[in-house]
VORO-75729 format. One record per residue (C-alpha): residue in one letter; x, y, z. Coordinates in steps of 0.02 Angstrom, whole numbers, padded with zeros to 5 digits, m for minus. Example, Ala and Ser with C-alpha at 12.3 -4.5 7.8 and 13.67 -1.06 7.14 Angstrom:
2
+--------+--------+--------+--------+
| residu |     px |     py |     pz |
+--------+--------+--------+--------+
|      A |  00615 | m00225 |  00390 |
|      S |  00684 | m00053 |  00357 |
+--------+--------+--------+--------+
END
This chain:
434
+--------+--------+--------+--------+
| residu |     px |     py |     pz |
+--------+--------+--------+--------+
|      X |  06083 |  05234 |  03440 |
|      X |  06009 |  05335 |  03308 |
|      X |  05932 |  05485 |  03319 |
|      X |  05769 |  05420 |  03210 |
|      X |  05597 |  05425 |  03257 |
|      X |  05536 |  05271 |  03213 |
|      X |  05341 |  05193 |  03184 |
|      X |  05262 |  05034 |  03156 |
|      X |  05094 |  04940 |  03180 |
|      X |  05118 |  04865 |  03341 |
|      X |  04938 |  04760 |  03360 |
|      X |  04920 |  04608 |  03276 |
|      X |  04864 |  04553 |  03068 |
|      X |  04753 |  04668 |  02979 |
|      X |  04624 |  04677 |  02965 |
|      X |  04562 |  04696 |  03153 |
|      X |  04422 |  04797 |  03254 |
|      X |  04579 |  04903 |  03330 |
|      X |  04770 |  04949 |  03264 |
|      X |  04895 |  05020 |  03353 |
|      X |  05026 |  05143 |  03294 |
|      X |  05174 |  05164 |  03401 |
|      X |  05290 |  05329 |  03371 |
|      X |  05445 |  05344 |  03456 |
|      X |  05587 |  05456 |  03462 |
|      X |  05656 |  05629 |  03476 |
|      X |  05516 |  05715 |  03324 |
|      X |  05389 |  05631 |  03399 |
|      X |  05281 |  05770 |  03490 |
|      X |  05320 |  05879 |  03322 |
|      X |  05271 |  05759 |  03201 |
|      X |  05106 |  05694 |  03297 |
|      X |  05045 |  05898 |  03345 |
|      X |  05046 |  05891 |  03156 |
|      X |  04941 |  05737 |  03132 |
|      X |  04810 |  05795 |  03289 |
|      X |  04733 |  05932 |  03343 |
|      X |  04850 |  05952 |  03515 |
|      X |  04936 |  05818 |  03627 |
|      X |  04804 |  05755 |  03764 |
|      X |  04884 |  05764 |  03934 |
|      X |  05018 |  05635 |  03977 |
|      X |  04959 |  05453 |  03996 |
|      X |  04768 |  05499 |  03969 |
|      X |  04669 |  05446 |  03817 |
|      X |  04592 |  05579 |  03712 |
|      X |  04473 |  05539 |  03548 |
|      X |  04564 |  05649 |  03402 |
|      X |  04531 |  05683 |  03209 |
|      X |  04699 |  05613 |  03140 |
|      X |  04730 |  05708 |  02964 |
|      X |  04857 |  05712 |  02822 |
|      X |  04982 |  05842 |  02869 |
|      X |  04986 |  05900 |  02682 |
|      X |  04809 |  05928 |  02644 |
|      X |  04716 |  05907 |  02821 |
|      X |  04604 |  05783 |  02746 |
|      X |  04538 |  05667 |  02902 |
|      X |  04608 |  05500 |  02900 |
|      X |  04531 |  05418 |  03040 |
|      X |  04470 |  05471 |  03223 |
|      X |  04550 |  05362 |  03345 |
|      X |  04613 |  05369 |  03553 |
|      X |  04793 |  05472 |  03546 |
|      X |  04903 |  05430 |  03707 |
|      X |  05054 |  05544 |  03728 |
|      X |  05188 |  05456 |  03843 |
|      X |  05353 |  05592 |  03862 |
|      X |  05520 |  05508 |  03892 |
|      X |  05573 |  05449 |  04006 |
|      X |  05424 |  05385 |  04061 |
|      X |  05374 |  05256 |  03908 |
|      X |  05395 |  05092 |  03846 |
|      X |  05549 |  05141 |  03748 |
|      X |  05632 |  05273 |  03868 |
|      X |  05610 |  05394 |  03735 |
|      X |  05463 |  05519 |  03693 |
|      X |  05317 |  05397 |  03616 |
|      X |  05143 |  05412 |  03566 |
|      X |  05017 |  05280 |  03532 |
|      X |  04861 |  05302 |  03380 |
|      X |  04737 |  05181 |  03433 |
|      X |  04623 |  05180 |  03252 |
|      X |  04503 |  05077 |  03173 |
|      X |  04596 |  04926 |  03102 |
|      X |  04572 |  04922 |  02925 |
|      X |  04712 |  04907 |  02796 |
|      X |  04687 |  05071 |  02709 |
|      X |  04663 |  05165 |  02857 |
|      X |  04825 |  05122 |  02945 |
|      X |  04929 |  05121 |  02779 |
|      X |  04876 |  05285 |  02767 |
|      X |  04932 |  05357 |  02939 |
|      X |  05089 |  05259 |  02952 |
|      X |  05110 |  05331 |  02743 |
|      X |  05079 |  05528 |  02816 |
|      X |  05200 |  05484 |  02962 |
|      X |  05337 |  05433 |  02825 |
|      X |  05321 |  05619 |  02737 |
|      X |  05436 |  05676 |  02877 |
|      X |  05608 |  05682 |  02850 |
|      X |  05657 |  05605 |  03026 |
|      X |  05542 |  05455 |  03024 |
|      X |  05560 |  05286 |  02969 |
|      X |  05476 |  05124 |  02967 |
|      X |  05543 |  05039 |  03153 |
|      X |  05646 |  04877 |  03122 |
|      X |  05590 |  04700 |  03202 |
|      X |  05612 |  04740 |  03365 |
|      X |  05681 |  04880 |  03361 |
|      X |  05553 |  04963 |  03514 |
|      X |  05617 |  04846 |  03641 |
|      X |  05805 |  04897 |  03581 |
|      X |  05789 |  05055 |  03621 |
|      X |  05691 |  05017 |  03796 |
|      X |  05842 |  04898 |  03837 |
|      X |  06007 |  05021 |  03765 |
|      X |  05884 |  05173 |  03877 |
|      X |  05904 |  05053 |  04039 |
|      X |  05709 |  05037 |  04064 |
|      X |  05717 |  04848 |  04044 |
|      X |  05857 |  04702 |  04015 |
|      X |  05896 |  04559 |  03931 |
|      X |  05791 |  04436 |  04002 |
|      X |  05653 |  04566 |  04016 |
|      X |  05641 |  04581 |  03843 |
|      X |  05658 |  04402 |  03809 |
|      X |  05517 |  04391 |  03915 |
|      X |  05398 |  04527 |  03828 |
|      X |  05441 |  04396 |  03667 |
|      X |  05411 |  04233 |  03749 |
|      X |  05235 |  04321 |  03810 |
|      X |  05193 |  04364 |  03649 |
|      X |  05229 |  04179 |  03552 |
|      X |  05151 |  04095 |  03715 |
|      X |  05030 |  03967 |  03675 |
|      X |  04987 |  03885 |  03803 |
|      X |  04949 |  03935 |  04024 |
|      X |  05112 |  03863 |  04067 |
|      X |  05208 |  03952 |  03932 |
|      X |  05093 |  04113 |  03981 |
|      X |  05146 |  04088 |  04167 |
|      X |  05328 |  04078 |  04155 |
|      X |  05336 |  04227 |  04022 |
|      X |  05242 |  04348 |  04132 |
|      X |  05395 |  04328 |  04273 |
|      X |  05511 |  04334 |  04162 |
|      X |  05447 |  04507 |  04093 |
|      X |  05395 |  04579 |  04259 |
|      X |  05582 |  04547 |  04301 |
|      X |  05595 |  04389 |  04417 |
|      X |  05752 |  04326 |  04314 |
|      X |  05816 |  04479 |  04324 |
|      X |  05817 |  04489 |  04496 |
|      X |  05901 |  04334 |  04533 |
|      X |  06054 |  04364 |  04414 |
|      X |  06070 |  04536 |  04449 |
|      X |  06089 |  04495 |  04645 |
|      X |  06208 |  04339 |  04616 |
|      X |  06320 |  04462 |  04509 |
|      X |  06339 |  04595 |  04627 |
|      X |  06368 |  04476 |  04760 |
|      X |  06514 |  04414 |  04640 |
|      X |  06570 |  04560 |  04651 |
|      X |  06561 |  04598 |  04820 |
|      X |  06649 |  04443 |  04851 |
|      X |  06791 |  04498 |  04720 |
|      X |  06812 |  04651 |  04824 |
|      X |  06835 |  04547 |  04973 |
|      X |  06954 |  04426 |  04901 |
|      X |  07054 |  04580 |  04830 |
|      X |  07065 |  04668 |  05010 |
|      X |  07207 |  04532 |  05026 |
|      X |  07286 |  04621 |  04923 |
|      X |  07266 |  04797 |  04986 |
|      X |  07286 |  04764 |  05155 |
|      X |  07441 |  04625 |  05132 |
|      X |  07533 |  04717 |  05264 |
|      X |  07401 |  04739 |  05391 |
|      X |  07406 |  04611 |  05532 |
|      X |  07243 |  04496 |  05543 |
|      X |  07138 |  04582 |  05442 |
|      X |  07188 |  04493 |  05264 |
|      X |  07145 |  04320 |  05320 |
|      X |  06984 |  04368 |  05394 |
|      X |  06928 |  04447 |  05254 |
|      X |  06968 |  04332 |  05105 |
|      X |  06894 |  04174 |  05215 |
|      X |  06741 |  04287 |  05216 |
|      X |  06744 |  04295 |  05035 |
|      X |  06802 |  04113 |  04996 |
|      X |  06630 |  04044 |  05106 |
|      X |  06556 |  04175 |  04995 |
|      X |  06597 |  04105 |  04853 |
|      X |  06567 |  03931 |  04893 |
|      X |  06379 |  03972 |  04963 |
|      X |  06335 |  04057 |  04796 |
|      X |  06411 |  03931 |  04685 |
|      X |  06313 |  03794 |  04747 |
|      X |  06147 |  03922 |  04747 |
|      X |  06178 |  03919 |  04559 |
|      X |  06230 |  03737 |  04526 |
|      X |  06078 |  03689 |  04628 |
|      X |  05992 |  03823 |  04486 |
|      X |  06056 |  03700 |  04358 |
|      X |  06002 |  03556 |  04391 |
|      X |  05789 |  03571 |  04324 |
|      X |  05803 |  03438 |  04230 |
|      X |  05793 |  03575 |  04079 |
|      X |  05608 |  03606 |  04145 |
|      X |  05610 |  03795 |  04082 |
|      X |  05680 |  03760 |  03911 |
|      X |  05542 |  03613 |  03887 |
|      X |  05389 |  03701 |  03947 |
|      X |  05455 |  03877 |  03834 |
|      X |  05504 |  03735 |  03665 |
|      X |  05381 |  03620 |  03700 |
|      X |  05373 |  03414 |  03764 |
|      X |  05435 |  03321 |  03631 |
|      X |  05340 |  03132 |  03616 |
|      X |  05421 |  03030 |  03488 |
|      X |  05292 |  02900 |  03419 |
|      X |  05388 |  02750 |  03345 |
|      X |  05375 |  02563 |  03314 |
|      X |  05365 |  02436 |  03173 |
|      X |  05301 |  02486 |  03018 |
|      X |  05107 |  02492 |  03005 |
|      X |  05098 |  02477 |  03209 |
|      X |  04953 |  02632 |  03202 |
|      X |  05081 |  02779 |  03248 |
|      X |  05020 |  02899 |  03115 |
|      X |  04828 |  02853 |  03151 |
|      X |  04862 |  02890 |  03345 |
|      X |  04946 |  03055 |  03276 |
|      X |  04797 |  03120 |  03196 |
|      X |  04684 |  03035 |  03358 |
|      X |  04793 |  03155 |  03485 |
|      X |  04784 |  03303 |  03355 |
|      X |  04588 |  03277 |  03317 |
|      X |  04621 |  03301 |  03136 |
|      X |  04690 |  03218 |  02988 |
|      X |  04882 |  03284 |  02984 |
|      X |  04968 |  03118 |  02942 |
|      X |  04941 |  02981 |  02799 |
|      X |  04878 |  02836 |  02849 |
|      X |  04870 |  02661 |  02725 |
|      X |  04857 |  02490 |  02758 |
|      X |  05044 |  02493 |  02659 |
|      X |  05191 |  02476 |  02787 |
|      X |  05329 |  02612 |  02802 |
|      X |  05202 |  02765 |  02745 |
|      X |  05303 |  02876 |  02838 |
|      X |  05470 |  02925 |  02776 |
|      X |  05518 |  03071 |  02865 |
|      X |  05460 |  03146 |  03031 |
|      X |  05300 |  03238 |  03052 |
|      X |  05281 |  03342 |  03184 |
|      X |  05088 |  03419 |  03279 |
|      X |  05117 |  03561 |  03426 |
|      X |  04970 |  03516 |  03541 |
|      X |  04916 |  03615 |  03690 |
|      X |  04916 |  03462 |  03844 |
|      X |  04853 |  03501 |  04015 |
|      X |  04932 |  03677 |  03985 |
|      X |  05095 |  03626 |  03931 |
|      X |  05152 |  03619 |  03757 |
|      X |  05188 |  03462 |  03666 |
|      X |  05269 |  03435 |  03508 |
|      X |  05188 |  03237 |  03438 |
|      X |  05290 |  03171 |  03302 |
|      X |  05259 |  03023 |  03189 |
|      X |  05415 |  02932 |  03139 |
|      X |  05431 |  02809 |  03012 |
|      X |  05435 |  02629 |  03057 |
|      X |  05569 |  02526 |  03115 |
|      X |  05645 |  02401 |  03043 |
|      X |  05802 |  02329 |  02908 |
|      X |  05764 |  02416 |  02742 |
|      X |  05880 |  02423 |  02588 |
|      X |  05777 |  02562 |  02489 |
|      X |  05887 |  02736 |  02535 |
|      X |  05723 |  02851 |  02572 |
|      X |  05666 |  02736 |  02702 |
|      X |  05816 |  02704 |  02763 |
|      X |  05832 |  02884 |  02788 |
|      X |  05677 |  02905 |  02875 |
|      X |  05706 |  02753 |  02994 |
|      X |  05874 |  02842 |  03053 |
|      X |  05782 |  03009 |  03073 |
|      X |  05666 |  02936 |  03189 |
|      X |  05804 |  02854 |  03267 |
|      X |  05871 |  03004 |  03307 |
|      X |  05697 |  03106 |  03351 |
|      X |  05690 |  02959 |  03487 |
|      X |  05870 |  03009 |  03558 |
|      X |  05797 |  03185 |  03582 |
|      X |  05618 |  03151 |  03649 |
|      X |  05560 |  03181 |  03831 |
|      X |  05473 |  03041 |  03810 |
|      X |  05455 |  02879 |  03669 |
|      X |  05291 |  02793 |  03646 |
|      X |  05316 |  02628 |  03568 |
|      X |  05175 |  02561 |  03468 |
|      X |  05152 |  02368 |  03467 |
|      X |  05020 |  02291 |  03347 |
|      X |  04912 |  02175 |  03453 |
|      X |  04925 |  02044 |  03336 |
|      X |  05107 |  02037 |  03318 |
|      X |  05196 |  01904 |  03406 |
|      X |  05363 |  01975 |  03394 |
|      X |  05451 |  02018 |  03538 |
|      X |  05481 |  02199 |  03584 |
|      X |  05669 |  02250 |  03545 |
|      X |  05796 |  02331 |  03677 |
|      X |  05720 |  02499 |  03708 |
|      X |  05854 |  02618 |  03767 |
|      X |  05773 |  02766 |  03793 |
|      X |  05749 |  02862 |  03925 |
|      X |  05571 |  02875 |  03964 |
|      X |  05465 |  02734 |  03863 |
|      X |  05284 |  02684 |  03864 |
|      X |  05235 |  02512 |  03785 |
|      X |  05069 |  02553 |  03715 |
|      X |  04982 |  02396 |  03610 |
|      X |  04902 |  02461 |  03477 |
|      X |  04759 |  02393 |  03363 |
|      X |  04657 |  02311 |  03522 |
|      X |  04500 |  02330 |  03473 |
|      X |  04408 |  02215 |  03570 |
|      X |  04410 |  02260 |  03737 |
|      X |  04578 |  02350 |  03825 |
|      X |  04561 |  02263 |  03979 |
|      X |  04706 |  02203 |  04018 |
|      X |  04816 |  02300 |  04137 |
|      X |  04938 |  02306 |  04006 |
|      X |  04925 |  02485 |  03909 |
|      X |  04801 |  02447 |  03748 |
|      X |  04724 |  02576 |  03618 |
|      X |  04612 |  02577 |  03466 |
|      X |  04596 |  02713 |  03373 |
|      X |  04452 |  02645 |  03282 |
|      X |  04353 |  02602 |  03435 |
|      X |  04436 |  02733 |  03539 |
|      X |  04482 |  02614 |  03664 |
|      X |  04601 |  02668 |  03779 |
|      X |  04632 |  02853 |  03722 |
|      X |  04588 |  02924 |  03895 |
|      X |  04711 |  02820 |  03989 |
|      X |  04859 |  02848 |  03872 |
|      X |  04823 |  03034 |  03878 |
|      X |  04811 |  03004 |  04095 |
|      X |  04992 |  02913 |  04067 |
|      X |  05054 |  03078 |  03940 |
|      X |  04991 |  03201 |  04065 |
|      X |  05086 |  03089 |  04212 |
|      X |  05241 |  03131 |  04119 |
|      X |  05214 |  03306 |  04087 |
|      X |  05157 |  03337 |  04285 |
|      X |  05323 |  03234 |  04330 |
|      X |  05437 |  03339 |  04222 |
|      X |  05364 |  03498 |  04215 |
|      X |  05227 |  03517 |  04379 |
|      X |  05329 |  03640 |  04464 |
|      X |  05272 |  03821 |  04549 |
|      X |  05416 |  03901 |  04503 |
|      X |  05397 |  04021 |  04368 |
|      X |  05589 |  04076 |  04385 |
|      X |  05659 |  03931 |  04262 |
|      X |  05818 |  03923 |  04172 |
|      X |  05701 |  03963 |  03989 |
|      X |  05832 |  03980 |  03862 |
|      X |  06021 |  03880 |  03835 |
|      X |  06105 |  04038 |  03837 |
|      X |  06070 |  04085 |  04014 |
|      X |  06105 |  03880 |  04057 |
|      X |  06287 |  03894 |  03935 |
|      X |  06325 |  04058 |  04049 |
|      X |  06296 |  03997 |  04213 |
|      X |  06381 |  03830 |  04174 |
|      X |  06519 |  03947 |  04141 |
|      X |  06507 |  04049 |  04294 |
|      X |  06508 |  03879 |  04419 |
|      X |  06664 |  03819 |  04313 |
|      X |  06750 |  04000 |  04361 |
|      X |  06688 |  03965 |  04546 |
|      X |  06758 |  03793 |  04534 |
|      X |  06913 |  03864 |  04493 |
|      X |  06918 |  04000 |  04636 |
|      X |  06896 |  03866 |  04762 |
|      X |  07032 |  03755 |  04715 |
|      X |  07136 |  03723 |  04876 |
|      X |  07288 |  03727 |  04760 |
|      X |  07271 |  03873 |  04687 |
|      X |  07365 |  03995 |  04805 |
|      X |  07376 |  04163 |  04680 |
|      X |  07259 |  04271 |  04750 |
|      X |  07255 |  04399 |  04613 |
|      X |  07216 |  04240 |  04507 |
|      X |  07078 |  04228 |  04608 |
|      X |  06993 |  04390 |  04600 |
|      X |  07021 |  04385 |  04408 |
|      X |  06924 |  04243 |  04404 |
|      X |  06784 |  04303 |  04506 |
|      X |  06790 |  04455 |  04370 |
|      X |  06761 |  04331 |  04244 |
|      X |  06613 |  04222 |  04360 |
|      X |  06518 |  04411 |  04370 |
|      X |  06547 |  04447 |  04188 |
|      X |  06451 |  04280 |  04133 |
|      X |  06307 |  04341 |  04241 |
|      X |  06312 |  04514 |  04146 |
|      X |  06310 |  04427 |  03987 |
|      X |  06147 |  04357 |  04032 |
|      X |  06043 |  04526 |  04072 |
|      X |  06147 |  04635 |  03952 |
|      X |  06256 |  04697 |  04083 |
|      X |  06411 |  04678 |  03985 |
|      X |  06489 |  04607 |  03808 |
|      X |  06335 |  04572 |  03729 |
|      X |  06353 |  04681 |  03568 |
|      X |  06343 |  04507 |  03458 |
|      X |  06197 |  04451 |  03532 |
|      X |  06095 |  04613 |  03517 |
|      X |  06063 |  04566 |  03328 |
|      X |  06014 |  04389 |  03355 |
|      X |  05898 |  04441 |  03503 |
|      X |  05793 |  04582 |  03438 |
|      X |  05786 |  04490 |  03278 |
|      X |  05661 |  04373 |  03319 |
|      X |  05551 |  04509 |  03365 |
|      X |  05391 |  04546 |  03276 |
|      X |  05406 |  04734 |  03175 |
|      X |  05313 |  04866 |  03316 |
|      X |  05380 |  04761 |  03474 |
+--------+--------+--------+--------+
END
């Protein structure tokens, strides 16, 4: 880790009524005395004069927070400048803070590396504090917050050291191989052990994805014959013009895509072009995109013009609504009618979208499987467990290496262990000042 003290703006776009400046590292308390008039006590506010070190000319007055290491964000002495959020004002500070020979501009998440290589949070932590920020919608918001206050945590954490409690077990075998009744005591201890947490974790597995969806979003594939309304039902949902719309079949050539906000849960609506045989090679293309957006959707709605008399082809998706479209006269039917022109039937298809969403993703658990590495890991772990608990497998030392491995893909997931490549990739998506 480098020895750098490191700054950034951590608030959001400029301008704004308040910025931010974050400072962190070993010059901090020197390089801020010389911006302020004297540190405020720890973890109390104090209104300062913030001035160019060089000439003393005032910069700004702002709220100065002092934070000393251990006790901050980062693990490391920090201090926060809460000023007026103007461009020139905070280009100026964070321009005097450069003049020092130890301090840098901080790197996209570069802050929440040092808080995780300082222990003060892990892995999924961190991933949380992101998530948190991007969230967009309540249920996003609600399953970020655990995440961040350290309910994944938790859970892995306990499974691993249980793993390797249970290796320790397994390995007494071993130790006490000349003992009489002790060995076989022990290891059954471990094997039930093993076979209670394994399922604790398959059992994990099997959301039906519910974490990843409500953190990427619901996808809805709209699709149908060319011209069957999907693109004016697009901009209907979205309440604004986002997709072409002509009385000319096969408009659409490629997949547009809307991120709505529905019930709380975040959808991602696209428009795919129309189906049907076509020699020209664009819309051919298009028709085997939406083919494919289909094969990936949480859920197809198939548009059906009214007035066509065609019968609907073999649908083998999934989840599938049969909406007709176009039924501007009355939508009485129990069948499922719209009209975007009359607005006819609108409510009811949205009651049917939000009957999905509740189905797939109504759940009071906050402590969700949110991201595929965590799911690739654990799958990972079970298959080591798997492998433990084979009957034929007799080699004990075997065994406990295997458990070794089970514990180390639980390690991967909170930083525990072997995660030097990921580090990169993580922090990366990071905002600069997080």
């Amino acid at each position: 880790m480098t020895d750098d003290t490191i700054v950034a703006l951590s608030s959001g776009h400029l301008p704004s009524g308040v910025a931010v400046i974050r400072i962190s590292g070993s010059a901090c308390r020197d390089v801020s005395q010389n911006l302020i008039s004297g540190l405020p006590a720890p973890r109390q506010a104090a209104l300062k004069s913030i001035c160019n070190p060089l000439n003393n000319e005032e910069l700004d007055r702002g709220l100065v927070i002092w934070f000393p290491g251990p006790h901050s964000f980062t693990g490391e002495d920090c201090v926060e400048l809460q000023l007026h959020g103007g461009r020139a004002v905070v280009n100026a500070v964070l321009n005097s803070l450069c003049e020092f020979e130890t301090v840098r501009l901080a790197e996209p998440g570069e802050f929440s590396r040092r808080a995780f290589e300082n222990g003060k949070l892990d892995l999924t932590e961190i991933e949380g504090i992101a998530d948190l920020v991007s969230s967009e919608t309540e249920a996003q918001r609600k399953q970020a917050l655990a995440q961040s206050r350290g309910d994944s945590r938790e859970t892995y954490e306990g499974w691993r050291k249980r793993l390797i409690h249970m290796r320790a077990l397994i390995e007494a075998e071993l130790d006490f191989s000349e003992e009489e009744d002790i060995p076989e005591e022990i290891s059954k201890e471990g094997f039930d052990q093993v076979l209670e947490l394994r399922n604790e974790i398959q059992f994990h597995l099997s959301d039906n994805r519910t974490g990843e969806i409500i953190r990427d979003g619901f996808k809805i594939a709209l699709m149908g014959k060319p011209n069957a309304g999907k693109s004016s039902l697009l901009n209907a949902l979205a309440k604004r013009d986002v997709a072409i719309v002509t009385h000319e079949a096969g408009t659409t050539r490629d997949v547009l895509d809307v991120h709505l906000d529905i019930d709380g849960y975040a959808v991602i609506l696209s428009d795919t072009a129309g189906i049907r045989e076509s020699d020209n090679i664009v819309e051919a293309e298009g028709i085997k995109r939406a083919e494919i957006r289909g094969s990936e959707a949480d859920l197809v709605i198939w548009l059906k013009d009214i007035n066509d008399t065609d019968n609907i082809p073999e649908l083998e998706y999934e989840n599938v609504i049969i909406v007709n479209s176009k039924d501007d006269d009355s939508c009485v039917s129990n069948e499922l009618s719209i009209s975007v022109e009359s607005k006819n039937g609108l409510d009811r298809l949205l009651l049917e979208i939000k009957k999905y969403l509740d189905q797939k993703l109504g759940t009071q658990d906050t402590n969700l499987i949110s991201r595929m590495r965590y799911r690739t890991a654990l799958e990972e772990c079970v298959n080591h467990l798997d492998f433990v608990l084979d009957q034929n497998l007799l080699d004990i030392e075997l065994k406990a290496e295997t458990l070794r491995h089970a514990s180390d893909c639980i390690g991967r997931i909170t930083g525990k262990i072997d995660v030097e490549d990921l580090l990169d990739v993580i922090f990366s998506e990071f905002c600069v000042g997080k």
